[in-house]
DOTIRO-95797 format. One record per residue (C-alpha): residue in three letters; x, y, z. Coordinates in steps of 0.5 Angstrom, whole numbers, padded with zeros to 4 digits, always signed. Example, Ala and Ser with C-alpha at 12.3 -4.5 7.8 and 13.67 -1.06 7.14 Angstrom:
% residues 2
ALA+0025-0009+0016SER+0027-0002+0014
***
This chain:
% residues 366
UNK+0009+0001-0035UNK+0008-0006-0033UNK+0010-0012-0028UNK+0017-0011-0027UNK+0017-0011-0019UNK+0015-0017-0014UNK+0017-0018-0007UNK+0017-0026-0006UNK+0016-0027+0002UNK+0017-0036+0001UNK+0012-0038-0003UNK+0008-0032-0005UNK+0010-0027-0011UNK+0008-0020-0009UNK+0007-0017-0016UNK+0006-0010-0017UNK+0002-0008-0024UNK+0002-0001-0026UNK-0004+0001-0029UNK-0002+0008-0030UNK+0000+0015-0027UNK-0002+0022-0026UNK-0003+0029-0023UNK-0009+0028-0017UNK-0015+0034-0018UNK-0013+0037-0012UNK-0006+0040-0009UNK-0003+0036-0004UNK-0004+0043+0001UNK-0012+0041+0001UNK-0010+0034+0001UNK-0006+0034+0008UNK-0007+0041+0010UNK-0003+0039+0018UNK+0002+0038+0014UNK+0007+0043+0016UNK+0013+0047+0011UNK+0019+0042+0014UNK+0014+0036+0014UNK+0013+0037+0007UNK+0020+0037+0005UNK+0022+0031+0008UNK+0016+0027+0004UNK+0020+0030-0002UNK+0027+0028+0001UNK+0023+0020+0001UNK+0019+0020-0005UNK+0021+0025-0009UNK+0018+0022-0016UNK+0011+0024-0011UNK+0011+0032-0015UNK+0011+0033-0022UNK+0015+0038-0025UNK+0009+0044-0025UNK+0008+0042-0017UNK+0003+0037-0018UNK+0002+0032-0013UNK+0003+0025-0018UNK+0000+0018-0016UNK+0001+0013-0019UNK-0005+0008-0020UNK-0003+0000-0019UNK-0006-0007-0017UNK-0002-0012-0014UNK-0002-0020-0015UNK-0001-0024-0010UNK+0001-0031-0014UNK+0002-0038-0011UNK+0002-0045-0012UNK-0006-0044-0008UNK-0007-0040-0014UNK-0008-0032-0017UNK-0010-0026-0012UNK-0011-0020-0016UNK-0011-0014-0010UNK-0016-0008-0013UNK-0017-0007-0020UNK-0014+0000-0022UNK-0017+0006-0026UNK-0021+0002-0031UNK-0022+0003-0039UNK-0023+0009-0043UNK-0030+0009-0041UNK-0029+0007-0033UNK-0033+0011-0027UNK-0025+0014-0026UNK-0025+0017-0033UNK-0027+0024-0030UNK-0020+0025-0026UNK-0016+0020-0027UNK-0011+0017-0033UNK-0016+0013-0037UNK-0015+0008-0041UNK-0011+0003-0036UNK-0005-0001-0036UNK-0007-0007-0032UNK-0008-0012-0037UNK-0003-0011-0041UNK+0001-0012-0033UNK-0001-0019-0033UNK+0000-0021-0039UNK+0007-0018-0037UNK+0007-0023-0031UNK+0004-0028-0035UNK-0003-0028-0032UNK-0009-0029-0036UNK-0015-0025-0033UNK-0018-0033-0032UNK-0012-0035-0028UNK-0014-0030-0022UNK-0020-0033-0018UNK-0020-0029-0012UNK-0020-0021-0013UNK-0020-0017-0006UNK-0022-0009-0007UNK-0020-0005-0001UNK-0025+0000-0003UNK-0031+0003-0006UNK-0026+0009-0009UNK-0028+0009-0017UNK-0019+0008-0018UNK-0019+0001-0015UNK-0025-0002-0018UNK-0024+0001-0025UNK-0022-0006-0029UNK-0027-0011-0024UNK-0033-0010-0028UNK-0033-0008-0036UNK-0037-0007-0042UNK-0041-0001-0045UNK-0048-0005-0046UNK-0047-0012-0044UNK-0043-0011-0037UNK-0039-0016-0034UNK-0034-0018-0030UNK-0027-0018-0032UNK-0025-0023-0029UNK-0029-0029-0030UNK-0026-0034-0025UNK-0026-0030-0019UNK-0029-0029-0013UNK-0030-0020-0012UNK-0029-0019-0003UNK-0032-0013-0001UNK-0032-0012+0007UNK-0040-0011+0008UNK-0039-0004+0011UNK-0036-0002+0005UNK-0043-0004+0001UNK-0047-0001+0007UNK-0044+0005+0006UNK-0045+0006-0002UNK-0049+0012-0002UNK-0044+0015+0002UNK-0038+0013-0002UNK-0040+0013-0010UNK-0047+0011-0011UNK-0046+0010-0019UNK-0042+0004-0016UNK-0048+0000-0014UNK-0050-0001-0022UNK-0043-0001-0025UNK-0040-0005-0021UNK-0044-0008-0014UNK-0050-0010-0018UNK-0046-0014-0024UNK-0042-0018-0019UNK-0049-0020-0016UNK-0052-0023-0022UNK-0045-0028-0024UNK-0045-0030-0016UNK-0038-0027-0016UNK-0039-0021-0010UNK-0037-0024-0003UNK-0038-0019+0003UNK-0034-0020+0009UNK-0035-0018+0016UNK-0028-0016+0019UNK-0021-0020+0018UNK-0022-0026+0014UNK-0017-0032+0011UNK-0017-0032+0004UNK-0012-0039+0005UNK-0006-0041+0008UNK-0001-0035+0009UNK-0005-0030+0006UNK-0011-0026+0011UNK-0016-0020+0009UNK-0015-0014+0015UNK-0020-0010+0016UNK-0018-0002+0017UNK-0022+0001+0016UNK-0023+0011+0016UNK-0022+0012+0009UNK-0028+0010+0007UNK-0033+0006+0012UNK-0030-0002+0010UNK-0024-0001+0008UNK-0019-0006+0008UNK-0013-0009+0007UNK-0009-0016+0005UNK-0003-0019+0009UNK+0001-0025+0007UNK+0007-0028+0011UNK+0011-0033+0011UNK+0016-0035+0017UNK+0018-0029+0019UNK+0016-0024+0013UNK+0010-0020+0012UNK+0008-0017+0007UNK+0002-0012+0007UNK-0003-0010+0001UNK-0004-0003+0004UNK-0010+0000-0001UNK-0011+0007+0001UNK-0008+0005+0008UNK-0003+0009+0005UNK-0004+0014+0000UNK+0003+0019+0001UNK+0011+0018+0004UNK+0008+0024+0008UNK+0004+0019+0012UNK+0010+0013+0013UNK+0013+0019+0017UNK+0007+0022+0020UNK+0003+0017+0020UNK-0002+0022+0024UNK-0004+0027+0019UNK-0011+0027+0017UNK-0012+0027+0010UNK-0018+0030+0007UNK-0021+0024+0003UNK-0021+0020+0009UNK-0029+0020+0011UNK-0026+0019+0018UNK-0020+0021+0019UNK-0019+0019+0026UNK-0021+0012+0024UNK-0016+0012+0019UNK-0010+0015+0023UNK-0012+0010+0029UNK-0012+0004+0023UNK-0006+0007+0019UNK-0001+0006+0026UNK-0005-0001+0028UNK-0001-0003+0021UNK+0006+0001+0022UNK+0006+0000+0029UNK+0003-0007+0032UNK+0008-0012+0028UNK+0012-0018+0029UNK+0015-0021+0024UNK+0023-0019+0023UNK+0021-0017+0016UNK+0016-0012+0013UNK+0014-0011+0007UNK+0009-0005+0005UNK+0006-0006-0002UNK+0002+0002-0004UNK-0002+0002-0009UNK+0000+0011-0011UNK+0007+0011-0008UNK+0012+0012-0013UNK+0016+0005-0012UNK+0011-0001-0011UNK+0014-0002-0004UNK+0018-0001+0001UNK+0021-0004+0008UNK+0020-0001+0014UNK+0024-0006+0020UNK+0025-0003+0027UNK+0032+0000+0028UNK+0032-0004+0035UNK+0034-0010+0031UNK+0041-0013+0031UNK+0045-0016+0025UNK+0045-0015+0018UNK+0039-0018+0014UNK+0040-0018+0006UNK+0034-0015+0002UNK+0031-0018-0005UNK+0028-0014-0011UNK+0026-0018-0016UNK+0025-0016-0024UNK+0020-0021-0026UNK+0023-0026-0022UNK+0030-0025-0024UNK+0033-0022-0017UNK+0037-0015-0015UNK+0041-0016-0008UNK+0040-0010-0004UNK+0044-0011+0002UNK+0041-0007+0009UNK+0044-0004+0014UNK+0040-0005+0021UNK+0042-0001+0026UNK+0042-0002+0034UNK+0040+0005+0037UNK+0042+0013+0034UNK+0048+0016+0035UNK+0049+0018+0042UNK+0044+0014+0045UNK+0044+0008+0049UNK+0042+0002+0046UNK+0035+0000+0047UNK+0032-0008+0047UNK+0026-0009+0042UNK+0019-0010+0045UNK+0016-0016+0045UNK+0012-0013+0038UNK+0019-0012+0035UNK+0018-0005+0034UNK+0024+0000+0037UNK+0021+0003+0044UNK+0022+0012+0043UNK+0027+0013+0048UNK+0025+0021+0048UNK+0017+0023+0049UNK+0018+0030+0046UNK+0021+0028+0039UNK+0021+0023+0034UNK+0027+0022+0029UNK+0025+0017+0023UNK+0031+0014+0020UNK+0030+0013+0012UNK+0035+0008+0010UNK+0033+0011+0001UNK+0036+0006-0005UNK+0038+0010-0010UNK+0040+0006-0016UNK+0048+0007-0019UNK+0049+0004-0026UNK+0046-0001-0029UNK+0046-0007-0024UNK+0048-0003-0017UNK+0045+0000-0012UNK+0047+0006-0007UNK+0045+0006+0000UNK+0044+0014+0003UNK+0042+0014+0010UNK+0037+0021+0011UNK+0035+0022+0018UNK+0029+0027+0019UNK+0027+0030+0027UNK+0020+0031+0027UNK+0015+0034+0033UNK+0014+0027+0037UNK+0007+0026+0037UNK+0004+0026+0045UNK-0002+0019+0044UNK-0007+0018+0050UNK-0006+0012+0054UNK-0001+0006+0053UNK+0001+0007+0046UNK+0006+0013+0046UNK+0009+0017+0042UNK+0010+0015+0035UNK+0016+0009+0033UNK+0022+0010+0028UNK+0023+0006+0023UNK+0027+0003+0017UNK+0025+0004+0011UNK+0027+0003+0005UNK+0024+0003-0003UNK+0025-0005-0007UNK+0026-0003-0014
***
């Protein structure tokens, strides 16, 4: 564990800080239960890191920092201490602190922590202490979307005096009402459906976006149906509608998404419409891996079709989907292979102007 993953979009650096990983209490079958035979195999193809060896659904629990010459973000808090309200199910104590100190950040150095929810696996780390309580980290601002907090009877009632209350009492809990910029090329989104006040975090620079996603995503099942209900969300469809808002409404040319329980930290979703060839970066704690990305202008044995004003790759075919997944497996100790996966799935039928579901790239930064 630790900070070896980053995407770095111009002046920002996207760290990926694992704070430990386990299997969820559930089965995945609860979890998803739309999810069909074939749909589960083609999540497995994508990310087979997601199931353990006894058939467990693994999650990996991590936050991101997002550091620039403006200063140090910290996007969720992960699981916590041995003592944390996430000590019931989840794999206390976690590893956070010691993956900023891997990235050289020292919990002083962030002055702005944004928690995308109430989910006792995102704040573990935000507020600490057995009889003293106190915030983690002692320099920042803690953002909470006021929706979240109005519903936290609902969500976790024990989080108004472990984590809401403190934050209080230091003057470090901020809540926000819908999409906020936090500074330049860095915005709070509002997307709301896993919980009441869910959000997520957007940096861009020129044509490059990256998204803190929170628990926007919390499967590869919902990069390729992005559709499927999951059961922890408290509003499914809300979810679902906030879930395609992110993966289909986009413009930049090069999109990043950074998950918080995925097994890589992030991957790159671009639209297959695109033309030329672009070069990818993974970086290890700064030191750059070229991945070199084949973008594609249509599928075999369709007509090329010319990007929408949005960027996203129009469905020529109403009654299915194909989801081209473009997977990085690495190769030896500094090269990487590409394999192209193309799954076909059932084209989901939407009311109104929006269509069927778009394909679109994908792949893992490692």
């Amino acid at each position: 564990m630790g900070a070896d993953r980053a995407v770095a979009p111009g002046p920002y650096t996207v760290i990926a800080l694992a704070d430990g990983a386990g299997p969820f209490f559930s089965p995945r079958s609860e979890a998803f239960p739309g999810a069909t035979t074939e749909q589960w195999a083609a999540a497995d193809r994508l990310d087979p890191g997601a199931l353990d060896a006894e058939g467990r659904r693994r999650l990996q629990f991590r936050a991101f920092a997002i550091r620039s010459d403006q200063g140090v973000t910290l996007v969720d808090a992960g699981i916590g201490p041995a003592d944390s309200p996430a000590a019931s199910w989840a794999p206390v104590p976690g590893a956070l602190p010691a993956s900023l100190a891997a990235a050289g950040i020292d919990p002083s150095d962030v002055d702005t922590v944004v928690l995308t929810h109430l989910h006792t696996d995102h704040v573990g780390w935000a507020v600490v202490g057995d009889e003293q309580l106190r915030p983690f980290f002692p320099n920042a601002a803690h953002l909470l979307q006021q929706a979240e907090v109005e519903a936290i009877e609902r969500i976790n009632p024990q989080l108004r005096s472990r984590v809401i209350e403190p934050l209080g009492e230091t003057d470090q809990l901020r809540l926000l009402d819908g999409d906020t910029p936090l500074r330049s090329g860095e915005r709070v989104c509002a997307t709301p459906g896993h919980t009441p006040g869910h959000q997520s975090v957007l940096v861009t620079s020129g044509p490059e976006l990256v998204v803190v996603t929170g628990d926007l995503l919390v499967h590869a099942i919902q990069l390729l149906h992005p559709e499927l209900a999951y059961a922890h969300e408290m509003n499914p469809e809300q979810a679902r509608a906030s879930r395609e808002r992110v993966l289909r409404s986009r413009a930049a040319s090069t999109f990043h998404l950074a998950t918080p329980h995925l097994t890589e930290p992030s991957c790159h979703a671009d639209p297959p419409g695109g033309a030329g060839h672009t070069r990818k970066r993974a970086q290890r704690l700064g030191r750059p891996c070229p991945i070199r990305q084949r973008r594609r202008h249509g599928h075999a044995g369709s007509p090329r079709t010319a990007p929408s004003p949005t960027g996203i790759r129009p469905e020529t075919d109403a009654r299915s989907r194909t989801v081209e997944v473009h997977d990085l497996r690495r190769s030896g100790s500094s090269r990487y292979t590409s394999q192209l996966l193309r799954m076909e799935s059932p084209g989901v039928e939407q009311p109104g102007p929006r269509g069927p579901a778009p394909a679109y790239w994908i792949a893992w930064m490692r």
